[in-house]
C-alpha positions as CSV (number, residue, x, y, z in Angstrom):
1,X,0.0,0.0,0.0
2,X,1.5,3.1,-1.1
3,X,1.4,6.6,0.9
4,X,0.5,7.7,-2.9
5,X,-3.3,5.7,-1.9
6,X,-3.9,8.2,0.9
7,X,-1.7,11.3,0.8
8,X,-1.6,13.8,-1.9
9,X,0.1,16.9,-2.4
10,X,-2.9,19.4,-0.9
11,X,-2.2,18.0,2.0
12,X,0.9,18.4,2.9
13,X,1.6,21.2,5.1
14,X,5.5,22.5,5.6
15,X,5.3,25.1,7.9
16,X,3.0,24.7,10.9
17,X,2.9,27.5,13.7
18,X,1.7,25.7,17.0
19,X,2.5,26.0,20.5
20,X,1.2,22.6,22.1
21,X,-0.2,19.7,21.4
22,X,-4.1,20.9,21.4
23,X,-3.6,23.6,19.4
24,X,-1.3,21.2,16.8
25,X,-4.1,18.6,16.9
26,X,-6.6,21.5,16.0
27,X,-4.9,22.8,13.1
28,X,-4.2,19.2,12.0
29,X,-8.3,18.6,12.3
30,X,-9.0,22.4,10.2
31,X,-7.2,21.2,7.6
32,X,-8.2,17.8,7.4
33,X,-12.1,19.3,7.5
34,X,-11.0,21.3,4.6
35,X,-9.9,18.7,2.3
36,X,-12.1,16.2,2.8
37,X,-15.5,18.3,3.3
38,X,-16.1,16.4,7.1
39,X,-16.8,17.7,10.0
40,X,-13.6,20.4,11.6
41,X,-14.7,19.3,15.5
42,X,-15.9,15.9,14.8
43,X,-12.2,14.8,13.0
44,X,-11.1,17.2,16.1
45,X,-12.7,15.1,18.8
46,X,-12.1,11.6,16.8
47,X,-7.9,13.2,17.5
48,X,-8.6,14.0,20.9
49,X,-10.3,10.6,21.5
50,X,-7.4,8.6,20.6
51,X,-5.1,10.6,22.2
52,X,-6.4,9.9,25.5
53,X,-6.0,6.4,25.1
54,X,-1.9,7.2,25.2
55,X,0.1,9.3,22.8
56,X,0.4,9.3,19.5
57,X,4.1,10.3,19.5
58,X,6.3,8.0,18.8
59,X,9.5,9.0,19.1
60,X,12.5,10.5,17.0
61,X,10.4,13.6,16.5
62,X,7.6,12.1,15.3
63,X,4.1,11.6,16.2
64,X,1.0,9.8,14.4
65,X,-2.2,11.0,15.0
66,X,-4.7,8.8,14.0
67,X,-8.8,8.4,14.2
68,X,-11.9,6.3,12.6
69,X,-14.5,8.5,11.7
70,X,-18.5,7.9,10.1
71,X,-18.6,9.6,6.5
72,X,-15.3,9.0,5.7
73,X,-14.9,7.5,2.2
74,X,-11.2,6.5,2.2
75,X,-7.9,6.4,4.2
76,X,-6.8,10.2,4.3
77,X,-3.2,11.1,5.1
78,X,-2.2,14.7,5.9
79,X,1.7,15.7,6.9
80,X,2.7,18.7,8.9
81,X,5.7,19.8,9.8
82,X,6.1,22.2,12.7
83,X,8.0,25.7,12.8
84,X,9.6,24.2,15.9
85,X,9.1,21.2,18.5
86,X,6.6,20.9,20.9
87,X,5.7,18.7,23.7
88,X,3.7,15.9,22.2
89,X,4.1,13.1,25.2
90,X,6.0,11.1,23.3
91,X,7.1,7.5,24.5
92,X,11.1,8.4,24.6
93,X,10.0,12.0,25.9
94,X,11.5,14.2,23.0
95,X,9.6,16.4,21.3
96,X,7.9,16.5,18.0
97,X,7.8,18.1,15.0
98,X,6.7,16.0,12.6
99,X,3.0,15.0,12.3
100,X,1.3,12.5,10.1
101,X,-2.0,12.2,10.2
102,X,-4.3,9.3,9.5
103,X,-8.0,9.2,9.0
104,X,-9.4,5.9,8.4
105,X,-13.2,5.5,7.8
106,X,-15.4,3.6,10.8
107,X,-14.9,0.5,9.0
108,X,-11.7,0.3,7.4
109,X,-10.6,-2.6,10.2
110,X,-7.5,-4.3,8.5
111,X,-6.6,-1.7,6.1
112,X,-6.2,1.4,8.9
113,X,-3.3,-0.6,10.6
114,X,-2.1,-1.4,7.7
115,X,-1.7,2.3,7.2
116,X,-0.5,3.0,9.9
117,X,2.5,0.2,9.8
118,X,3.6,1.7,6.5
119,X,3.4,5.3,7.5
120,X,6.0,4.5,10.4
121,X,8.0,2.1,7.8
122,X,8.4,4.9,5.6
123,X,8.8,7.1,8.5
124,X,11.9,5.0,9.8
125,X,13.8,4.4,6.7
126,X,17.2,5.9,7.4
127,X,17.6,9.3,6.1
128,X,13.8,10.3,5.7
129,X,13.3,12.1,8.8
130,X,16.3,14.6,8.0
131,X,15.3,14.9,4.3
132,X,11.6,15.8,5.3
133,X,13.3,18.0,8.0
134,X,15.7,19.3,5.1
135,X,12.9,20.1,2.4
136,X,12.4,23.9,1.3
137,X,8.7,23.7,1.0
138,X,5.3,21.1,0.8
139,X,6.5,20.0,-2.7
140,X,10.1,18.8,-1.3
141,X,8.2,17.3,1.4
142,X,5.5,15.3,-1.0
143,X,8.3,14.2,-3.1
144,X,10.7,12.9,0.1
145,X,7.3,10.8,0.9
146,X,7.0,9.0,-2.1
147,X,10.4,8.2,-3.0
């Protein structure tokens, strides 16, 4: 499965100005609502939901929001990457400045983990992170992503 399946270049975002974690999951959910027409408080609260159960940040800078949601055709993928790090409770306690965003729709069992697994494969090959950190703008960014 591809990142090209759920992740195009609209939504990729280079430059986010946030100062915590709520605020970062906000913007994340205002741009999400934008591109795929749903709901800007419901994607919001699906964020918030799942972030209560532990987390989303899963080290190296990097943190994967993630959230099933009714009306949701298709997996949706949105990258942001932050002006500077913030506090995301990460598991090794460093913070974050890369976001990935997953929406999955309610019943997209299998195929949302699946999604997710190949986001942080991707995420982990050596040299990405720094490239994604490294590119001048949202094209740079796209184009580290599907390589």
């Amino acid at each position: 499965m591809p990142l090209l399946d759920f992740l195009t270049p609209e939504a990729v975002v280079a430059s986010l100005r946030v100062s915590g974690k709520k605020q970062a999951l906000q913007e994340l959910a205002a741009h999400a609502a934008r591109l795929t027409g749903l709901d800007e408080r419901v994607v919001f609260e699906a964020l918030l939901q799942r972030e209560r159960l532990g987390s989303t940040g899963i080290g190296e800078g990097l943190a994967i929001p993630h959230g099933k949601l009714p009306n949701l055709g298709r997996l949706f993928g949105l990258v942001a990457r932050l002006d500077r790090p913030i506090d995301f409770e990460a598991l090794d306690g460093q913070p974050v400045d890369i976001l990935f965003l997953l929406l999955a729709p309610e019943g997209a069992g299998a195929d949302h983990l699946k999604a997710l697994a190949r986001i942080a494969r991707v995420l982990r090959e050596p040299g990405t992170i720094e490239r994604i950190r490294a590119a001048r703008d949202a094209d740079a960014v796209f184009a580290v992503l599907m390589e």
